[in-house]
C-alpha positions as CSV (number, residue, x, y, z in Angstrom):
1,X,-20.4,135.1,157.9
2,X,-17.7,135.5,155.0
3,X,-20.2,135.3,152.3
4,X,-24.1,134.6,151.4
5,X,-25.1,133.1,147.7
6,X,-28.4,134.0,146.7
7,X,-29.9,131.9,144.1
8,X,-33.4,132.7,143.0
9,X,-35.2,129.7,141.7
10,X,-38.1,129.0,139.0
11,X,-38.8,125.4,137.7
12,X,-35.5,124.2,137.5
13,X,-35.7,120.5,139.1
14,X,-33.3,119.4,136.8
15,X,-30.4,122.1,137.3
16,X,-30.8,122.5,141.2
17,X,-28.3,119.5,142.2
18,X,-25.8,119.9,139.6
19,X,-25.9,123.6,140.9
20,X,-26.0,122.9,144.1
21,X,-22.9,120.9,143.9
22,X,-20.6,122.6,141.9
23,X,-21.4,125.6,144.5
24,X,-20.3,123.3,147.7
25,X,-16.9,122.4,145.9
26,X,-16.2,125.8,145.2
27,X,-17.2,127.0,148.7
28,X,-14.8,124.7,150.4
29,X,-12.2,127.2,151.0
30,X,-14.6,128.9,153.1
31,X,-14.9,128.6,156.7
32,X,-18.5,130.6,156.9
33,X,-20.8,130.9,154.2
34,X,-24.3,130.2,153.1
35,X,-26.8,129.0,150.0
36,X,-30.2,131.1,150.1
37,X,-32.4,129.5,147.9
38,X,-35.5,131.5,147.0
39,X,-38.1,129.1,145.3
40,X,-40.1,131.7,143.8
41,X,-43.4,129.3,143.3
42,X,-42.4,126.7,141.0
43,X,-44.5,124.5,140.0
44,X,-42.6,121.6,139.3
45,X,-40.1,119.5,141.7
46,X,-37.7,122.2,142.7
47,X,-39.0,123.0,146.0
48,X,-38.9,119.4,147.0
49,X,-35.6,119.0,145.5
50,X,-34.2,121.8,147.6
51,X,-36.1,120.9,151.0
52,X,-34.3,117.4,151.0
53,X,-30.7,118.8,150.4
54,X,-31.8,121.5,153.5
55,X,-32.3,118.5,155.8
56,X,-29.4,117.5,154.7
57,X,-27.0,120.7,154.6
58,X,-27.5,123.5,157.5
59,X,-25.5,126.0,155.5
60,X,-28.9,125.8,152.4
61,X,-31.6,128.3,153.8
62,X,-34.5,127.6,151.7
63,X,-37.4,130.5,151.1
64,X,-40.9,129.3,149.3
65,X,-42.5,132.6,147.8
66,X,-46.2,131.6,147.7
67,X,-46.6,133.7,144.5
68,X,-44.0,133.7,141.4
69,X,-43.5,137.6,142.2
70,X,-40.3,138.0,140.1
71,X,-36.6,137.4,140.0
72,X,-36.1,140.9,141.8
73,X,-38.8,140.1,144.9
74,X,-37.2,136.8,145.5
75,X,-33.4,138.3,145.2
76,X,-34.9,140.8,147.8
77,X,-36.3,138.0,149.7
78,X,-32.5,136.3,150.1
79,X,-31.0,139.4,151.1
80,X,-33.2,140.0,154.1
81,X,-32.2,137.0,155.6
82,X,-28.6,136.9,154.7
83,X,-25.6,137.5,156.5
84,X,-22.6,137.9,154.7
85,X,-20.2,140.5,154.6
86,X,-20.3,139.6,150.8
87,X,-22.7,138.2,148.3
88,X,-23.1,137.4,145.4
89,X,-26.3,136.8,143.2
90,X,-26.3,134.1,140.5
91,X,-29.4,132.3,138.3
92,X,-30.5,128.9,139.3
93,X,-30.6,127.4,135.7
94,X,-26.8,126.8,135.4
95,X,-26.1,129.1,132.9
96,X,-23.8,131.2,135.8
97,X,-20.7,129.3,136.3
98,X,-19.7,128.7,140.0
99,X,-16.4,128.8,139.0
100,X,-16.2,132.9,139.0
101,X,-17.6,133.0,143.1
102,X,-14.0,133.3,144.0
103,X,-12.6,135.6,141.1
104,X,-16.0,138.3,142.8
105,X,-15.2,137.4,146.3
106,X,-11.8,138.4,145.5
107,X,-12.6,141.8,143.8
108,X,-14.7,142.7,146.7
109,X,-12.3,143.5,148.7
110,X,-11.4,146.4,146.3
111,X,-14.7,147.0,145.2
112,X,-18.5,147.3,146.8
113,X,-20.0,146.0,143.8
114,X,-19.0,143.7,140.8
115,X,-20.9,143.2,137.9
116,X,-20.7,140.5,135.3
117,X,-18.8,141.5,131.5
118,X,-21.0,138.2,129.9
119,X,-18.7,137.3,127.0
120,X,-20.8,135.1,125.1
121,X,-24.6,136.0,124.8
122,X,-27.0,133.7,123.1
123,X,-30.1,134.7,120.4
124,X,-32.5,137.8,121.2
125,X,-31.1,138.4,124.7
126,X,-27.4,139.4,122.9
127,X,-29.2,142.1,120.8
128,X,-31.2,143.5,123.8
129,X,-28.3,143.3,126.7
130,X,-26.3,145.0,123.9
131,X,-28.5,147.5,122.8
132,X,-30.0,148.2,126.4
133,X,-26.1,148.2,127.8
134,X,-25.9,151.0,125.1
135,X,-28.7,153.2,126.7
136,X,-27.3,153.2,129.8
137,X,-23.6,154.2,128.5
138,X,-25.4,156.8,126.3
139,X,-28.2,158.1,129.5
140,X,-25.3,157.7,132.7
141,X,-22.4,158.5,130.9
142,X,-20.6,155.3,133.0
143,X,-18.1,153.2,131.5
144,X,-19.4,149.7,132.4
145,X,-19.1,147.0,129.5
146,X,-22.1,145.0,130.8
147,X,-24.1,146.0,134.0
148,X,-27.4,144.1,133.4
149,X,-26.2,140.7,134.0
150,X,-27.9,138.2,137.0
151,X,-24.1,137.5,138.2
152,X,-23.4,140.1,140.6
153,X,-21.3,140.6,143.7
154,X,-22.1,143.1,146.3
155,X,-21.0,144.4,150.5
156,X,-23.0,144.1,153.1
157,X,-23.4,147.9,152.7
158,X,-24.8,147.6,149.5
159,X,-27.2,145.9,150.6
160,X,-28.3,147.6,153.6
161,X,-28.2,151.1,152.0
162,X,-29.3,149.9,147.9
163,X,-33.5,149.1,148.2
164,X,-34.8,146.5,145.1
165,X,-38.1,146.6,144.0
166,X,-40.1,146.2,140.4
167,X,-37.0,144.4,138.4
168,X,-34.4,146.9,139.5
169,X,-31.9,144.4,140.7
170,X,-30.5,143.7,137.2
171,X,-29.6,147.8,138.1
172,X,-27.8,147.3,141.2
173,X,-24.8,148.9,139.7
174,X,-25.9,152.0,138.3
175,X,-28.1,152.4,141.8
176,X,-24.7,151.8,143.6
177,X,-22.7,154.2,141.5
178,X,-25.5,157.1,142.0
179,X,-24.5,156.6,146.0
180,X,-21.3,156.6,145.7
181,X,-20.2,153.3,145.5
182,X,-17.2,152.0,143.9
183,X,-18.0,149.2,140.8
184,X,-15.9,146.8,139.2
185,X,-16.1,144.4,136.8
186,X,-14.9,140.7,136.0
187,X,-15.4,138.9,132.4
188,X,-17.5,135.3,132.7
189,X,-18.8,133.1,130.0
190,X,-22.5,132.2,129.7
191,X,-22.9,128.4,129.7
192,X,-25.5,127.0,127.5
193,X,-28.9,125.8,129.5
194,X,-28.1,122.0,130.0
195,X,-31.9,121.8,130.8
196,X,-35.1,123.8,130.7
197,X,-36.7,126.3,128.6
198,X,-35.4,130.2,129.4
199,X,-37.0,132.6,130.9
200,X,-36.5,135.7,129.1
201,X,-38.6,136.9,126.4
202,X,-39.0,140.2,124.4
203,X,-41.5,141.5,126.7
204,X,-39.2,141.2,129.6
205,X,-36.1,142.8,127.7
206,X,-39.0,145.6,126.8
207,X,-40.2,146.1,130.6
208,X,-36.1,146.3,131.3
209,X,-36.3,149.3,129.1
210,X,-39.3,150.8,130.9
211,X,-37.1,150.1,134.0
212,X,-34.0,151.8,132.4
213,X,-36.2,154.9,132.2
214,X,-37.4,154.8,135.7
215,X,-33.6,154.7,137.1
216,X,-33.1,157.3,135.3
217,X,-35.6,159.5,136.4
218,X,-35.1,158.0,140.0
219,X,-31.5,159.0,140.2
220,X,-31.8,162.6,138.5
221,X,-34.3,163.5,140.6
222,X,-35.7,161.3,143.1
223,X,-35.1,163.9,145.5
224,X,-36.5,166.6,143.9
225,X,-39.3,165.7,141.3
226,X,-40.4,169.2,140.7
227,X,-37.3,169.8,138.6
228,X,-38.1,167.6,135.7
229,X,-42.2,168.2,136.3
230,X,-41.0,172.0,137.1
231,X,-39.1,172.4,133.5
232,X,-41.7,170.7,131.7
233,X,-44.2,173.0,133.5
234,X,-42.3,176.5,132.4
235,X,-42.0,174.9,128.7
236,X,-45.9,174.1,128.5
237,X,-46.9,177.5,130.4
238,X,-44.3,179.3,128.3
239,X,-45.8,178.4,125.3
240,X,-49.4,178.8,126.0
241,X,-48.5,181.9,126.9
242,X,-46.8,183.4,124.1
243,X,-49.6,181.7,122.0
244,X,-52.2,183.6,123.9
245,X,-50.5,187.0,124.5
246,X,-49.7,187.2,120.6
247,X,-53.3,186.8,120.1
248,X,-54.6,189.2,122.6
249,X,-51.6,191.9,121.2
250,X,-53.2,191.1,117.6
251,X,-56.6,191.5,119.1
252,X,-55.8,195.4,120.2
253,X,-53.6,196.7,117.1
254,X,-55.3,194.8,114.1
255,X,-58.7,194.1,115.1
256,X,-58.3,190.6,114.2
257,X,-60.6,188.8,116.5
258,X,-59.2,185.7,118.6
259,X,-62.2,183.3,117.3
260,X,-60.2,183.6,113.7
261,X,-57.5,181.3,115.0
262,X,-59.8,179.4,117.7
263,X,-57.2,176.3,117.0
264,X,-54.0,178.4,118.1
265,X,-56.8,180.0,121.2
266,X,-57.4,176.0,122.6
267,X,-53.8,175.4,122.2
268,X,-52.7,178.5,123.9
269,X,-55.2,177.8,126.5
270,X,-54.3,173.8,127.2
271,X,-50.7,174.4,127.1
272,X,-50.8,177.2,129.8
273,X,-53.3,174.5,131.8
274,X,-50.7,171.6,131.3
275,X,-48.2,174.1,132.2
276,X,-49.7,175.1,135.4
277,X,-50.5,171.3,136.6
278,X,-47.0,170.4,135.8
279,X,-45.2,172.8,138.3
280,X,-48.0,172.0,140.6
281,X,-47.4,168.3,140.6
282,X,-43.8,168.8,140.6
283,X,-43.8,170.6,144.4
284,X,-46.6,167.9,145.3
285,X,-43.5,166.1,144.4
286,X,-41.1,167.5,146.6
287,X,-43.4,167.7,149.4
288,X,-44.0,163.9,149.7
289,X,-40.1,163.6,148.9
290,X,-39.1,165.7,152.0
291,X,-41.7,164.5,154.4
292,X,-40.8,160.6,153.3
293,X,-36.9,161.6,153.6
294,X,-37.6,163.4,157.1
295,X,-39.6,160.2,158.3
296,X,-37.4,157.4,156.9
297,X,-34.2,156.4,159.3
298,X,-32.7,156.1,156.2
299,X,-30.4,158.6,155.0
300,X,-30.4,160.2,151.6
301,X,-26.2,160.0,151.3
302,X,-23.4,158.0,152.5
303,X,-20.4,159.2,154.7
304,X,-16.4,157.9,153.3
C-alpha cells in the first residue's frame, strides 16, 4: 500500500463529498492507496454520508467511534488499521486542501515526517498557533515554522514507533524529532470553511498549552522522572534545611529560642518535608519507568 489518508470526522455532512472527491482526483496517480474515515460520533448525517460512498468505493474504510473521544483517539483509530508505507493526516471540514497530498507524498521520501507551514490563519486560532508555535521554538529549541497544524505526513515507522494519546497528535513532530526522526516542512494555505461551524475554541488552544507542557516534561525525562522531581527535591530539602540549621545554630550561641520565629520553624520544617517526598516520588518514578521499559517489546531508541 503506497499510501493511507486518514481523515477524522465530526458533523461535517456537508463537506464529506466535496472532500471526498477532490481526494479521489488527486489520488489517481496512485496505484494503491486508501481513505480511513474515522466518524468520531457525529450526530448529524456524516456517518450515513460516508457508509454509502463505502458501498460504493472499496478503497474508503470507514470507523464509527461510539463516543466523540477526540481528534487525537480517532487519528489513533485510522492508524491502527492502516497500511501505508506513507500517510498523511488531514481535517474533514475542507479547510486542508487535497491539492498538497502529492507535494507530502513527495517529501517523504526525504523525510519521515512533514508538517504543515499554514500561511494564512484565521481569527483566535492565528494568535494561539503563533503564540503556542513560539513556546515550542523558545522550550525545544527546533527551528520549525509551524508544527501544530492537522496537515501532516508521516512513514510507516512513525507510526509504529510514535504512540498518540490525550491531544498529542497535533505534536507528532516534536515527538518524532525527540526519536530521531528527520522533519520537514511544506507551506499550504488554509481554505476558508465552505460549511459548518469550527471546532476550535480558546479552551482547546488552552488544553494545547497544558499539552505543550506535558511533551515537554515527557521528552526531558520520560525515562527518568526522578531528575526533575529529584532537583526539585534537593531545592525544597535544601532550603528547609538551611532554614532549620540557622535556627538551631542561633538556638546554641544566642539563646534566641526557635518559637520566636515559629513562621521561618513551619517553613523550614514543610520545605524539608516537600523536599523529602519529592526525591521520593521521583525514584517511584524511575522504578515504574524501568519496570514498564523492561516489560514493553517496545524499545526506548531507534537504530540508523
Amino acid at each position: 500500500m503506497e499510501l493511507s489518508i486518514i481523515i477524522p470526522i465530526h458533523n461535517e455532512e456537508k463537506n464529506i463529498i466535496p472532500l471526498y472527491n477532490e481526494l479521489k482526483k488527486i489520488t489517481k496517480p496512485l496505484k494503491t492507496y486508501e481513505f480511513i474515515f474515522i466518524d468520531d460520533c457525529s450526530t448529524d448525517n456524516s456517518y450515513d454520508i460516508l457508509l454509502n460512498l463505502s458501498k460504493k468505493d472499496s478503497k474508503l474504510k470507514l470507523l464509527k467511534l461510539k463516543s466523540n473521544y477526540g481528534q487525537s483517539i480517532a487519528i489513533k483509530a485510522g492508524l491502527d488499521i492502516s497500511k501505508g508505507d506513507k500517510i498523511i493526516t488531514l481535517d474533514g471540514d475542507g479547510q486542508h486542501n487535497p491539492k498538497y497530498i502529492p507535494s507530502f507524498f513527495k517529501k517523504l521520501n526525504d523525510y519521515d515526517v512533514v508538517c504543515n507551514i499554514r500561511m494564512n490563519k484565521y481569527g483566535i486560532k492565528r494568535i494561539i498557533s503563533g503564540f503556542g508555535n513560539f513556546l515550542i521554538r523558545l522550550f525545544f529549541r527546533v527551528k520549525l515554522k509551524d508544527s501544530i497544524g492537522g496537515m501532516k505526513g508521516f512513514t510507516k515507522q512513525v507510526k509504529e514507533n510514535i504512540y498518540l494519546y490525550g491531544n498529542m497528535h497535533r505534536y507528532l513532530p516534536l515527538l518524532a524529532l525527540w526519536k530521531g526522526f528527520k522533519v520537514g516542512e511544506q507551506k499550504i494555505f488554509i481554505r476558508k470553511r465552505k460549511s459548518g461551524k469550527s471546532k476550535y475554541t480558546l479552551f482547546k488552544g488552552l488544553k494545547g498549552f497544558i499539552d505543550l507542557l506535558t511533551i515537554k516534561f515527557f521528552v526531558s525525562y520520560s525515562t527518568r522522572p526522578s531528575y526533575i522531581f529529584g532537583s526539585f527535591g534537593l531545592i525544597s530539602l535544601g532550603i528547609g534545611s538551611i532554614s532549620l540549621i540557622y535556627l538551631i545554630i542561633r538556638k546554641l550561641f544566642s539563646g534566641i529560642g526557635i518559637a520566636n520565629n515559629l513562621p521561618l520553624f513551619l517553613i523550614g520544617i514543610l520545605l524539608t518535608l516537600i523536599g523529602f517526598n519529592f526525591i521520593f516520588f521521583g525514584l517511584i518514578g524511575d522504578m515504574i519507568s524501568y519496570n514498564q521499559l523492561s516489560k514493553s517489546e517496545k524499545k526506548s531508541y531507534l537504530l540508523d
